[in-house]
N, CA and C of each residue as an Amber inpcrd file, in Angstrom:
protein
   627
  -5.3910000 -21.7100000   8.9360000  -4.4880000 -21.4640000   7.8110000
  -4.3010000 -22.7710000   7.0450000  -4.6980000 -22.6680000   5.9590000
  -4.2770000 -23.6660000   5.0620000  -2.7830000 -24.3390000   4.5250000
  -2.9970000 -25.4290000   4.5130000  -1.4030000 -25.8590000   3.7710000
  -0.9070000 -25.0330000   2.4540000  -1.8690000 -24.6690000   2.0680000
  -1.6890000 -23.8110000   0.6760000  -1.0550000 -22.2800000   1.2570000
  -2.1090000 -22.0170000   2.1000000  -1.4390000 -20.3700000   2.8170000
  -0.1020000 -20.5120000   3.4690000   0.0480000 -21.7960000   4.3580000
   0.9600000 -22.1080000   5.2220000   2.3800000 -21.5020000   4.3040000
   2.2320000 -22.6610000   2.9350000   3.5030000 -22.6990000   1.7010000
   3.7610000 -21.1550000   1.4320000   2.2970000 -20.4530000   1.0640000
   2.8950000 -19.2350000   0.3210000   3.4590000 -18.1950000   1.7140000
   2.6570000 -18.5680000   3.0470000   3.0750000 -17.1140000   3.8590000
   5.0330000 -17.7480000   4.0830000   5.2950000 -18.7740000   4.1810000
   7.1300000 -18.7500000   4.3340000   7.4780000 -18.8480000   3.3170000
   7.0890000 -18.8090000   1.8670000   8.1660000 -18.7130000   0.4300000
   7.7410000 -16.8990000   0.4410000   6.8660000 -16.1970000   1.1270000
   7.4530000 -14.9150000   1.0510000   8.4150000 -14.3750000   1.4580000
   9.6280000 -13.5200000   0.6350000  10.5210000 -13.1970000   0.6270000
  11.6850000 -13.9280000   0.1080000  11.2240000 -15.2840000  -0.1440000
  12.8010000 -15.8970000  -0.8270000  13.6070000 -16.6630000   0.4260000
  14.0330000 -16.3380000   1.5980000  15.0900000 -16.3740000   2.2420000
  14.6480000 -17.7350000   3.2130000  13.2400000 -18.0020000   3.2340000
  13.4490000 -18.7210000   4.0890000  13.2600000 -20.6910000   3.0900000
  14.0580000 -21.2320000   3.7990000  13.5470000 -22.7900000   2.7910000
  13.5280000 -24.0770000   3.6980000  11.7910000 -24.5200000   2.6520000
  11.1860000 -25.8140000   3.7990000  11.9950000 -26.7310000   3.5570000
  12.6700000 -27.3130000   4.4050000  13.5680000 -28.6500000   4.3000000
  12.9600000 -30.2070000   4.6140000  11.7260000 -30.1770000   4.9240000
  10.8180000 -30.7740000   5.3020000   9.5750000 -30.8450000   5.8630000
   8.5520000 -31.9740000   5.2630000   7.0250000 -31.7900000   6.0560000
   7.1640000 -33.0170000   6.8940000   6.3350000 -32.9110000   7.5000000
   5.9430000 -33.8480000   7.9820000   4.3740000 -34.2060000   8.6050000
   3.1390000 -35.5900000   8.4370000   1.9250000 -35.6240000   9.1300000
   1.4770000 -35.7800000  10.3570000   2.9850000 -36.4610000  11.1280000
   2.5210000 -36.9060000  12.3570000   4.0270000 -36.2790000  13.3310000
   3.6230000 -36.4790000  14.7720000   4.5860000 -35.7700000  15.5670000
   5.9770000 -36.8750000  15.1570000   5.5810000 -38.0760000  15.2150000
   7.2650000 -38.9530000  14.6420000   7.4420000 -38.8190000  14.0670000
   7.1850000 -38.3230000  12.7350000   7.7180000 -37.8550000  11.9090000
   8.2860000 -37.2940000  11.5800000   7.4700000 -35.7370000  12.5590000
   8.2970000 -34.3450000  12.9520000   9.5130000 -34.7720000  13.5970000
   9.5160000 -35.1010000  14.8850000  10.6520000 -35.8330000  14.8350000
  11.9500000 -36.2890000  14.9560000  11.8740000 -37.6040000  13.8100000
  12.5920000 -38.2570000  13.0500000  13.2990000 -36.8230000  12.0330000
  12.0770000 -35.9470000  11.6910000  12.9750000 -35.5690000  10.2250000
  13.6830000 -34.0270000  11.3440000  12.9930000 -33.5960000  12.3380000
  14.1440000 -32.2000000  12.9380000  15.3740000 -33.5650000  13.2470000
  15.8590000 -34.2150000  13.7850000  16.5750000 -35.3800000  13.8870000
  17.7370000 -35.4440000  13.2030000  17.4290000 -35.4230000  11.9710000
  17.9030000 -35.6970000  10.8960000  18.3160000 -34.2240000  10.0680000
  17.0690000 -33.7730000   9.3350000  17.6570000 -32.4830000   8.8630000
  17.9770000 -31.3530000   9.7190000  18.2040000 -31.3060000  11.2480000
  18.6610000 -30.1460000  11.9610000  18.4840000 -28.6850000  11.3790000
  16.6840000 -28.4490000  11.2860000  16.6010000 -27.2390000  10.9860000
  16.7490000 -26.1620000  12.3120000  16.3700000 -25.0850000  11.1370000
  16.9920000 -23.6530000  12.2900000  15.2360000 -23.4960000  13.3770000
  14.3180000 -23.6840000  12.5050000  12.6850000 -23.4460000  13.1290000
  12.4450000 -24.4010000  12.7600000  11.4880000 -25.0560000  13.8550000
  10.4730000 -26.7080000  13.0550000   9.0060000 -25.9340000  13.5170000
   8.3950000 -26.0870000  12.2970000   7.0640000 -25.3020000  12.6300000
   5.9770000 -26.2960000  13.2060000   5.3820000 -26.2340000  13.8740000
   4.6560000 -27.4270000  14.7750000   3.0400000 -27.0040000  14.8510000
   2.1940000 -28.4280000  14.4230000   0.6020000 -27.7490000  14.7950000
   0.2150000 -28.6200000  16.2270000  -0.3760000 -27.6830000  16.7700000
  -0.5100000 -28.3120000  18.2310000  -1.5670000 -29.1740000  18.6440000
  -1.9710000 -29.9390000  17.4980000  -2.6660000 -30.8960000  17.0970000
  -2.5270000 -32.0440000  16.0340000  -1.4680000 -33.4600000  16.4880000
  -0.9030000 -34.1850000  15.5770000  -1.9180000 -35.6450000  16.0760000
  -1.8050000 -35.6800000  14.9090000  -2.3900000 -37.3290000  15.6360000
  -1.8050000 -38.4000000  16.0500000  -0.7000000 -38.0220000  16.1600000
  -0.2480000 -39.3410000  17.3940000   0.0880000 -38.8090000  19.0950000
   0.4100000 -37.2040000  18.5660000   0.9430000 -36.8290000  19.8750000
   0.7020000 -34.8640000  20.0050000   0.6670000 -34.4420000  20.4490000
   0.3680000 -32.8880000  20.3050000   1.8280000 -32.2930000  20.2820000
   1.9230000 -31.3870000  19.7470000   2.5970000 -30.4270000  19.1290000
   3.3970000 -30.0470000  20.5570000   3.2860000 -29.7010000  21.6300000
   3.6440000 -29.6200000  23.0570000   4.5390000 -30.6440000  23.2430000
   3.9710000 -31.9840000  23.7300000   4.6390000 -33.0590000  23.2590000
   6.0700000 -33.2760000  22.5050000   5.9140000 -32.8040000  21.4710000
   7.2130000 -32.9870000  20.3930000   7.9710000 -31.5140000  20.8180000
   7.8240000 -30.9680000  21.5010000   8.5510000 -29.6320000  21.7200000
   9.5780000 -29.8950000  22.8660000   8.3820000 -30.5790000  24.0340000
   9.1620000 -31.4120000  25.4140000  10.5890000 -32.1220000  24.6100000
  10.0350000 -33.2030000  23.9460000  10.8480000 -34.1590000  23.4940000
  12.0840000 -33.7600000  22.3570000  12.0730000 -32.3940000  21.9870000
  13.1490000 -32.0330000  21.3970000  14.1860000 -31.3540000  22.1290000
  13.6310000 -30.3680000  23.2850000  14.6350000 -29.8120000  24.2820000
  14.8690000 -31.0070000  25.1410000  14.6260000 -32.0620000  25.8430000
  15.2200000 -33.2080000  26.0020000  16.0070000 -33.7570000  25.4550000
  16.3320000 -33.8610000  24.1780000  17.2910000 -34.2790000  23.4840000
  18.3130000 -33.3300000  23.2560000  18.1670000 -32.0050000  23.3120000
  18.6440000 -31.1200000  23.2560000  19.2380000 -30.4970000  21.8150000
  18.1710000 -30.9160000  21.3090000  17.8440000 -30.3330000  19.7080000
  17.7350000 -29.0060000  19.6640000  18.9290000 -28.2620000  19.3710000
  18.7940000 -26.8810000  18.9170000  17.5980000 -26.0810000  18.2170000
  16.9920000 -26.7790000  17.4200000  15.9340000 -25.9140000  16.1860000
  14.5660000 -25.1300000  17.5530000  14.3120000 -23.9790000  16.8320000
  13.6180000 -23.1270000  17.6440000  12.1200000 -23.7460000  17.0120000
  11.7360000 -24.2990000  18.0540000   9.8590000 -24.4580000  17.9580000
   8.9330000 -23.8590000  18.3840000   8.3260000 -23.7670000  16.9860000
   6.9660000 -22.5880000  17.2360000   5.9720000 -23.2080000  16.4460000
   4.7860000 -23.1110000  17.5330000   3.4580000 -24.0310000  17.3460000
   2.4160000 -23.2770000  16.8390000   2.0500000 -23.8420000  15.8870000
   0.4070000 -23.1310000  14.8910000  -1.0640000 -24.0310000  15.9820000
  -1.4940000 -22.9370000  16.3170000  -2.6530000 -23.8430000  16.6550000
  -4.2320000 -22.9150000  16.5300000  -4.8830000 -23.5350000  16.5060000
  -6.7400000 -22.4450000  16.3360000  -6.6350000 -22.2440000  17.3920000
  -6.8810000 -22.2490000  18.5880000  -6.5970000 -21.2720000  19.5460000
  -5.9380000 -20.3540000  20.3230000  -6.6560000 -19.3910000  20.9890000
  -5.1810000 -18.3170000  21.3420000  -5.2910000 -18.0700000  23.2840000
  -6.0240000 -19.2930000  23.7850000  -5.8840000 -19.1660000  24.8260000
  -4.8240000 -19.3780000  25.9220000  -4.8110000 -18.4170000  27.0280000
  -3.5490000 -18.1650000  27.9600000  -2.5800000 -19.8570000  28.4620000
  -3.6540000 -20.4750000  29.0130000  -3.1110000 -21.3370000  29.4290000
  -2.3030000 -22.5750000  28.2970000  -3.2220000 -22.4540000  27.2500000
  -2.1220000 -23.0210000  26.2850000  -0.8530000 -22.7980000  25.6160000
  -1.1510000 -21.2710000  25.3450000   0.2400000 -20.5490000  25.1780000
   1.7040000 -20.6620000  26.5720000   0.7170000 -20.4230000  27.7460000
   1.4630000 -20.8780000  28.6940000   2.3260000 -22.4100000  28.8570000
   1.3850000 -23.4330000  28.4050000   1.4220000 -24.7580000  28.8160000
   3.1960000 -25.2360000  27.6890000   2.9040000 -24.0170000  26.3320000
   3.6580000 -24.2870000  24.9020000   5.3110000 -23.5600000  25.3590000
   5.1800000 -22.6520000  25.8520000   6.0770000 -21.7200000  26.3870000
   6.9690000 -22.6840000  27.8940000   6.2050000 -23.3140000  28.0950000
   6.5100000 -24.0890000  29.1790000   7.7460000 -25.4070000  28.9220000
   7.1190000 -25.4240000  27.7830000   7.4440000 -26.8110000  27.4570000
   9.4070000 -26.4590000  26.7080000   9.5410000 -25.3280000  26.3290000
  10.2750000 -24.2740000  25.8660000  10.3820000 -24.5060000  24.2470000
   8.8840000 -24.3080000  23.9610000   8.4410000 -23.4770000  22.8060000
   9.3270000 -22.3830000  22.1890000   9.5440000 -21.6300000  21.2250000
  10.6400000 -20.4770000  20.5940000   8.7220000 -19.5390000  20.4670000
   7.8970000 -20.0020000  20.0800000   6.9510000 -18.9890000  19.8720000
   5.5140000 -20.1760000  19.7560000   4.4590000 -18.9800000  19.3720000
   2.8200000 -20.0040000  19.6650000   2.2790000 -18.3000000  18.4440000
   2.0070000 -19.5530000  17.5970000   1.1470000 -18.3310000  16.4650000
  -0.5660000 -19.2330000  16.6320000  -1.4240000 -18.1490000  15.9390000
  -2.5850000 -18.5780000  15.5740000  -2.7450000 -18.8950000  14.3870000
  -3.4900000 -20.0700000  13.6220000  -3.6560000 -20.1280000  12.3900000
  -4.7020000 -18.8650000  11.5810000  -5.3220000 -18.4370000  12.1080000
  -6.1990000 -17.2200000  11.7910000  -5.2230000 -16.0280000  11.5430000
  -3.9280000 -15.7780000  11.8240000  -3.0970000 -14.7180000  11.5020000
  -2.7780000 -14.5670000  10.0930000  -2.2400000 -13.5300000   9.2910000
  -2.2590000 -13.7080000   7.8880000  -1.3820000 -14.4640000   7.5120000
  -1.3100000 -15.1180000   6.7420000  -0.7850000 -15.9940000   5.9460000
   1.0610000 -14.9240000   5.4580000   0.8560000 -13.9710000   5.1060000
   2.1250000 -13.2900000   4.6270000   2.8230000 -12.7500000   5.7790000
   2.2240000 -12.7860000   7.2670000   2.8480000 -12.3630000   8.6320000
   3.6500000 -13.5710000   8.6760000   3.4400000 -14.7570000   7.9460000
   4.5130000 -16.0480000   9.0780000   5.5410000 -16.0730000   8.6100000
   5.7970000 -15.4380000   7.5970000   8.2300000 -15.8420000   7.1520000
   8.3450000 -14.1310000   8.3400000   7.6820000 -13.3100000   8.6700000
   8.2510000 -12.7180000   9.4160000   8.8540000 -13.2850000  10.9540000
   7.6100000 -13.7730000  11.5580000   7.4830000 -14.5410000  13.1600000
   8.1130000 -16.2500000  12.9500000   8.9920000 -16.2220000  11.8720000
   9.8770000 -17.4500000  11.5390000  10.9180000 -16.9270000  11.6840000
  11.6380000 -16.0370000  10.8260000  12.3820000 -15.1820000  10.9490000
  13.2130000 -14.8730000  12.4400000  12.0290000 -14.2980000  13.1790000
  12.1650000 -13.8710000  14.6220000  12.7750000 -14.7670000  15.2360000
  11.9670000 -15.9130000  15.4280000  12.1500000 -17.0470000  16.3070000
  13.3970000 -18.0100000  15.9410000  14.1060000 -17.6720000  14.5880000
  15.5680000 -18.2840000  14.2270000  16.2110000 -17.1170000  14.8540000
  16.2750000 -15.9650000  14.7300000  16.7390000 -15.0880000  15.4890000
  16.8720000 -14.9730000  17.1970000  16.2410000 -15.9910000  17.2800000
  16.2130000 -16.1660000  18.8380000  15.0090000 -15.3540000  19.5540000
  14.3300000 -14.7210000  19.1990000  13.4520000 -13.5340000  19.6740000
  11.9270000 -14.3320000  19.5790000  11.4010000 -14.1630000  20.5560000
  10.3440000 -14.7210000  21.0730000   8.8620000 -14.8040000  19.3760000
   8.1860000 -15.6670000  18.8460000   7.8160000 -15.4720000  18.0940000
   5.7780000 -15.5550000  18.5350000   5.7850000 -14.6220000  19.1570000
   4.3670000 -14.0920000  19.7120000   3.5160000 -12.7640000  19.0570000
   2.7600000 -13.2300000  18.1540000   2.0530000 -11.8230000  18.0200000
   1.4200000 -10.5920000  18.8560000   1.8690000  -9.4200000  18.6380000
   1.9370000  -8.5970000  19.9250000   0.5650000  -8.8070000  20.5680000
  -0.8860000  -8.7460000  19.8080000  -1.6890000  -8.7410000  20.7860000
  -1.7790000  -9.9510000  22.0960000  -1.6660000 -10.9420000  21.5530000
  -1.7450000 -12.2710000  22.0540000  -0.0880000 -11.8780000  22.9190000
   1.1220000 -11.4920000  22.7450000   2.1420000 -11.6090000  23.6430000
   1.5150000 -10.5280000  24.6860000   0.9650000  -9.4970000  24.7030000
   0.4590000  -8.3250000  25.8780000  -0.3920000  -9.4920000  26.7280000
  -1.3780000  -9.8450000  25.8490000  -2.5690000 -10.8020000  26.4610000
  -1.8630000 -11.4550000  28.0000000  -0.8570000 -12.3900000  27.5040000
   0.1040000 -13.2250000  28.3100000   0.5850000 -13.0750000  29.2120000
   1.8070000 -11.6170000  28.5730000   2.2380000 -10.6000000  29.8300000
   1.1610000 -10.3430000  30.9850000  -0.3070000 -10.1110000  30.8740000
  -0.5830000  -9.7030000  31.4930000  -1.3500000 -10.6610000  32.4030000
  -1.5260000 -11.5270000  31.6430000  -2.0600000 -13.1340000  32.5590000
  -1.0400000 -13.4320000  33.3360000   0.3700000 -13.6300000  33.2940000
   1.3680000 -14.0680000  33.8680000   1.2630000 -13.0960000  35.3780000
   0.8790000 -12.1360000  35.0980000   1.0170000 -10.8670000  35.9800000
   0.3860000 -11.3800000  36.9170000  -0.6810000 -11.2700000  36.7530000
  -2.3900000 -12.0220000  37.3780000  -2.1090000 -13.2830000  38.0520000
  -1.4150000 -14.0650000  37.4190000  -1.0140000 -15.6740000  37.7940000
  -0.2490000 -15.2840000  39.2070000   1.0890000 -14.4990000  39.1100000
   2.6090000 -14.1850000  40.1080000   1.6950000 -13.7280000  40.8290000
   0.7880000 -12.6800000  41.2060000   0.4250000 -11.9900000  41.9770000
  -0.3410000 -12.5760000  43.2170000  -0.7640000 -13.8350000  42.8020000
  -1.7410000 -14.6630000  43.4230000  -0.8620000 -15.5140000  44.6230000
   0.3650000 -15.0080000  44.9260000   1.2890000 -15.8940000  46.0130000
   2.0180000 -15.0570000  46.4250000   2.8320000 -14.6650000  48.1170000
   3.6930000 -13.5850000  48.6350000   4.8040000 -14.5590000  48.5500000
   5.4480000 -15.1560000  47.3930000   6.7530000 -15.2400000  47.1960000
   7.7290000 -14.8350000  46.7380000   8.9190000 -14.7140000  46.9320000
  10.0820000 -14.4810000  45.6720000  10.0780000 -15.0400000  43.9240000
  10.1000000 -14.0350000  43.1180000   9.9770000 -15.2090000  42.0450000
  11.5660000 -16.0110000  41.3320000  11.7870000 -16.1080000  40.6240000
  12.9040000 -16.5430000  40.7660000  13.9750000 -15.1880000  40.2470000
  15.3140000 -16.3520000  40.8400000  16.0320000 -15.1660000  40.9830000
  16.7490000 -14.3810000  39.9390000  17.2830000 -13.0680000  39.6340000
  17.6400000 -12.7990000  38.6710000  18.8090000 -13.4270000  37.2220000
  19.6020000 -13.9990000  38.0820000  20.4950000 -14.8000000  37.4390000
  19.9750000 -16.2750000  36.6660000  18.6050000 -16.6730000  37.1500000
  17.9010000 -17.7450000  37.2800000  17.1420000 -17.2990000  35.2560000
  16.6460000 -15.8270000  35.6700000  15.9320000 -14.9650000  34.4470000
  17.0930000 -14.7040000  33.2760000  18.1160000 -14.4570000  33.6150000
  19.3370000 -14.6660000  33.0380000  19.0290000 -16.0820000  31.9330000
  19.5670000 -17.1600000  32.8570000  19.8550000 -18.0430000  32.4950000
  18.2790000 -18.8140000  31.2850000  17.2390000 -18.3660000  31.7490000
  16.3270000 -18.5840000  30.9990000  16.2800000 -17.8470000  29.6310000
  16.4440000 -16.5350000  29.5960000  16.6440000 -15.5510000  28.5340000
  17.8790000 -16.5360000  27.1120000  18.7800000 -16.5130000  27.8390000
  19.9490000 -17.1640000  27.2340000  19.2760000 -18.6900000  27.0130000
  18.5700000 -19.7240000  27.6430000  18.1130000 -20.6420000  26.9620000
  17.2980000 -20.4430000  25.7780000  16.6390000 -20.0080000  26.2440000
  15.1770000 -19.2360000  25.1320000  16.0550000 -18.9120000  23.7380000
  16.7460000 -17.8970000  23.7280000  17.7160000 -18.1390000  22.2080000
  18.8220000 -19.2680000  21.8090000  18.3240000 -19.8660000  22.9420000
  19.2300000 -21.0990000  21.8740000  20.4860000 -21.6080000  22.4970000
  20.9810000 -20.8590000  23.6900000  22.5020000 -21.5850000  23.7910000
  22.3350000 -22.4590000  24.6380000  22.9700000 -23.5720000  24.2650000
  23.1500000 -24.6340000  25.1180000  23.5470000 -24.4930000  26.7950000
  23.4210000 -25.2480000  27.3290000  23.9510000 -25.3870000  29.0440000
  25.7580000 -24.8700000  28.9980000  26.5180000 -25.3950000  28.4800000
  27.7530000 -24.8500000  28.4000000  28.2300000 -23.6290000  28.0750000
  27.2300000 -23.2120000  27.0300000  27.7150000 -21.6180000  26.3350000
  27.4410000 -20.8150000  27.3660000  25.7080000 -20.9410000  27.9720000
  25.3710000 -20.3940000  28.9300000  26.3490000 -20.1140000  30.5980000
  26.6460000 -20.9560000  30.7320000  27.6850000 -21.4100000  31.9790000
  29.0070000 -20.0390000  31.3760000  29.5540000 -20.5090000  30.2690000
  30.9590000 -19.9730000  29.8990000  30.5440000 -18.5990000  30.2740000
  29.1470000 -17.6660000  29.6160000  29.2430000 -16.5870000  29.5310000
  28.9360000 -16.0030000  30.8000000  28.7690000 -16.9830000  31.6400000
  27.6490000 -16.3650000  32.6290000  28.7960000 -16.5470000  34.3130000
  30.0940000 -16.8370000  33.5170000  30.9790000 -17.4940000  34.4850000
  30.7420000 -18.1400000  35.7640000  29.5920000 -19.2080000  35.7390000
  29.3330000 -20.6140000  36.5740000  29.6470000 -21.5960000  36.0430000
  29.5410000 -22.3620000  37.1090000  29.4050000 -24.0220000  36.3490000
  28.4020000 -24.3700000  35.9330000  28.7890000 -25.4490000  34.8560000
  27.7490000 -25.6400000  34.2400000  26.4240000 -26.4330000  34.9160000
  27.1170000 -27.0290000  35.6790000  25.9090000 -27.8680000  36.4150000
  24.9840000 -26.5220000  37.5280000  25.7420000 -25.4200000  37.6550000
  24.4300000 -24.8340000  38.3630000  24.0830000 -24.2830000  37.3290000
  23.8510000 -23.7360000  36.0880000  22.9660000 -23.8200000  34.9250000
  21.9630000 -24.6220000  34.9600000  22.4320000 -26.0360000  34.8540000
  21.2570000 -26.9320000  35.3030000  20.0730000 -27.0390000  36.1710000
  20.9520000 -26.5200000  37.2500000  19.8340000 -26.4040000  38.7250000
  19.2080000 -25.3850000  38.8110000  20.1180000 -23.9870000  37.9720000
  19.1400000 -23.0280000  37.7000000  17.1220000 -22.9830000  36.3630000
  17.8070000 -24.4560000  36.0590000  16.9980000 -24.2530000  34.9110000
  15.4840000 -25.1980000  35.3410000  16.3090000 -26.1680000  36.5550000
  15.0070000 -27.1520000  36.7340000  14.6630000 -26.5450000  38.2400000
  15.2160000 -25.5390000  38.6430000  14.5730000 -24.7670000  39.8870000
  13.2650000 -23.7330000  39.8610000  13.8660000 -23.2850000  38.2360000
  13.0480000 -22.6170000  37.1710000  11.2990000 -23.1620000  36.8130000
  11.7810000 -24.5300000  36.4670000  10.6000000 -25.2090000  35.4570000
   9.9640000 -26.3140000  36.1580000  10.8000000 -26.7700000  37.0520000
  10.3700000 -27.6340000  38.0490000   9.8620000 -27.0930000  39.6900000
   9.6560000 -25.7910000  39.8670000   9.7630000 -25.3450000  41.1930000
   8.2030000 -25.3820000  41.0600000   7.4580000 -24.1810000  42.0340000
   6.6220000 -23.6590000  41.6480000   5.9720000 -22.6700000  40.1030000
   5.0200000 -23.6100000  39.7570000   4.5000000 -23.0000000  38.3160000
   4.9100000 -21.4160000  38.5030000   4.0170000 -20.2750000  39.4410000
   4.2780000 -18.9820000  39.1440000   5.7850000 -18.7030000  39.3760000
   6.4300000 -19.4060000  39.2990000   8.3980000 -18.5870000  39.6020000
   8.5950000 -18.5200000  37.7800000   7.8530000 -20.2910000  37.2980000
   8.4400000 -19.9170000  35.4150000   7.8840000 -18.8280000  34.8990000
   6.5600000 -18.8400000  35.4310000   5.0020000 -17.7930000  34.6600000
   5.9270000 -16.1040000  34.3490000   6.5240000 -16.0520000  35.8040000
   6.9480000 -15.3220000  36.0100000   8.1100000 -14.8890000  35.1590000
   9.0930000 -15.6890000  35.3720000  10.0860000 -15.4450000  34.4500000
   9.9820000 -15.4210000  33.0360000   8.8030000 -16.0850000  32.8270000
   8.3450000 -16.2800000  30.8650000   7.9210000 -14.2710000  30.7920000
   6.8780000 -14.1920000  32.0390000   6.2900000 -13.0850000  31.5470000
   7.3710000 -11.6590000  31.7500000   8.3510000 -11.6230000  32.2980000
   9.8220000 -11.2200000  32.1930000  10.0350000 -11.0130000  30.3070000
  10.3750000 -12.2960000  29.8290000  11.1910000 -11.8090000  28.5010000
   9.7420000 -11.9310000  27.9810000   8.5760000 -12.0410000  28.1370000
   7.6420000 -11.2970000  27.1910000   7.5450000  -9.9630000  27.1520000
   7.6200000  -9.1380000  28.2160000   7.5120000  -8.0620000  28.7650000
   8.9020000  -6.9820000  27.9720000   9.5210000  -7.6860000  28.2290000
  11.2520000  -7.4170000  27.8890000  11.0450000  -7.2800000  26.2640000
  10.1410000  -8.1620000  25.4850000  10.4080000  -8.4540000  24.1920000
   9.4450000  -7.1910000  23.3370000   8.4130000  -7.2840000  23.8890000
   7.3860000  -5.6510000  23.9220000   8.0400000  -4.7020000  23.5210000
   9.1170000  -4.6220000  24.3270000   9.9320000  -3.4680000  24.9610000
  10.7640000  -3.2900000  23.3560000  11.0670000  -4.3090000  22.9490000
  12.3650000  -3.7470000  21.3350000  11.2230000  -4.1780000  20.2060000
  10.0790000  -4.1060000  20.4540000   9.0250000  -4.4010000  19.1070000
   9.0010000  -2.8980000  18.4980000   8.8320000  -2.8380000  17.1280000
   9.0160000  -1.2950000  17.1070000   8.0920000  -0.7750000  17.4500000
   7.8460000   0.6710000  17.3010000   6.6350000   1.4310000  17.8760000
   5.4870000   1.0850000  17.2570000   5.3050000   0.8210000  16.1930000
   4.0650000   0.4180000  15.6310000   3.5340000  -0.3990000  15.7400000
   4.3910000  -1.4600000  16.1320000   4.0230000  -3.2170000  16.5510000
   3.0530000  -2.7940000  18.0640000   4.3650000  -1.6500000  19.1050000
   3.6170000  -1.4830000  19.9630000   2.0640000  -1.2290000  19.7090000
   1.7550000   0.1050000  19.3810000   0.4350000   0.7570000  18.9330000
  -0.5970000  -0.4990000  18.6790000  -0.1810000  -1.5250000  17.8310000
  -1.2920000  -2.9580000  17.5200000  -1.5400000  -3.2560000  18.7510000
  -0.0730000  -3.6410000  19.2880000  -0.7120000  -4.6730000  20.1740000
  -1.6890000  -4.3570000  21.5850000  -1.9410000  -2.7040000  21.9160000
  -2.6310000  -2.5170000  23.1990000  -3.6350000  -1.6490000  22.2930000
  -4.2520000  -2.1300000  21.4960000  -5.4360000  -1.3850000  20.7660000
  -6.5430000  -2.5360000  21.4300000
C-alpha cells in the first residue's frame, strides 16, 4: 500500500484525523509521546527499529494509543510475535486501501483490528500451537484480565472492575506473557475466536471461504 493509498484509505469517511507521520520508529515514538493519539499506525519495517519493537516500547511506558502494524506479510508467527508484543491489530499492505479507516476505527474501539481471513488463519494456528502440550492454559480470570488489557484499560481500571488488587493484575499479566509461550497463544487465540464471534455474518461468510 502506498503512502498515497495509505492517505486516501483513512481520510475515507471524514471522521478519522492524521495528527502525525512519522520515518523512523523514534520518531514514531517521540511524536505518539507527545501527540497521544487514539491509533498509531505502525509499518513493521522501520529503519532504525521494527514496528514490534516500538509497540513493546509503548505498552512499557504505558502509552494508551492502540497499535496496529502494516506489514507485506501475513504470516502466523509474525502476527503472533505483533499480538505478543500487545499490538491492538496486524493488517496487510495488500488489503484495500478504502478497508483501513474501517480496521482503524475498530482498533480505537478497542476491538481487535485483524482481517477475518488472516484472524481465522491465527485462531486456528493458535489451536495447533495449545494442542502441542497436556497443560492448563491460563486461567480464566487471567483471559479476563487480558481481554480488558487488549481494549485499553490500564492496570488500575482493570483491578477496580475486576475487584483485585492491582498488583495481582500485574502477576496476572506477566504469568500471561512471561509464562509459557502456548498459555498467551492461547489466550490471544481466545479473544480472536471471541472476536469472530460479534463480526457480522457477512464478515463471517469472507473469512472461512
Amino acid at each position: 500500500m502506498s503512502e498515497a493509498a495509505l492517505g486516501l484509505g483513512l481520510g475515507a469517511g471524514g471522521d478519522i484525523e492524521v495528527v502525525g507521520e512519522a520515518a523512523t520508529a523514534a520518531e514514531a515514538l517521540e511524536l505518539t509521546r507527545v501527540l497521544r493519539p487514539d491509533v498509531a499506525l505502525l509499518d513493521m519495517r522501520l529503519p532504525d527499529r521494527s514496528g514490534v519493537e516500538v509497540v513493546r516500547q509503548l505498552r512499557e511506558e504505558g502509552n494508551p494509543a492502540k497499535a496496529v502494524l502494516l506489514s507485506a506479510f501475513d504470516d502466523e508467527e509474525y502476527v503472533m510475535e505483533a499480538l505478543s508484543a500487545g499490538a491492538a491489530g496486524y493488517l496487510v499492505k495488500t488489503m484495500p486501501s478504502d478497508e483501513l479507516a474501517g480496521w482503524v476505527r475498530r482498533a480505537a474501539d478497542g476491538d481487535p483490528a485483524l482481517e477475518p481471513r488472516l484472524a481465522v488463519r491465527i485462531a486456528r494456528y493458535v489451536g495447533r500451537v495449545s494442542t502441542k502440550v497436556a497443560e492448563p492454559v491460563v486461567s480464566s480470570r487471567e483471559i479476563t484480565v487480558l481481554r480488558l488489557l487488549a481494549r485499553g484499560l490500564p492496570n488500575k481500571q482493570i483491578a477496580r472492575r475486576l475487584g483485585i488488587p492491582r498488583e495481582r493484575v500485574a502477576d496476572d499479566i506477566v504469568h500471561a506473557s512471561h509464562g509459557k509461550m502456548t498459555n498467551l497463544y492461547s489466550a490471544q487465540g481466545y479473544l480472536l475466536l471471541e472476536s469472530v464471534k460479534n463480526w457480522p455474518a457477512d464478515w463471517r461468510r469472507r473469512s472461512l471461504r
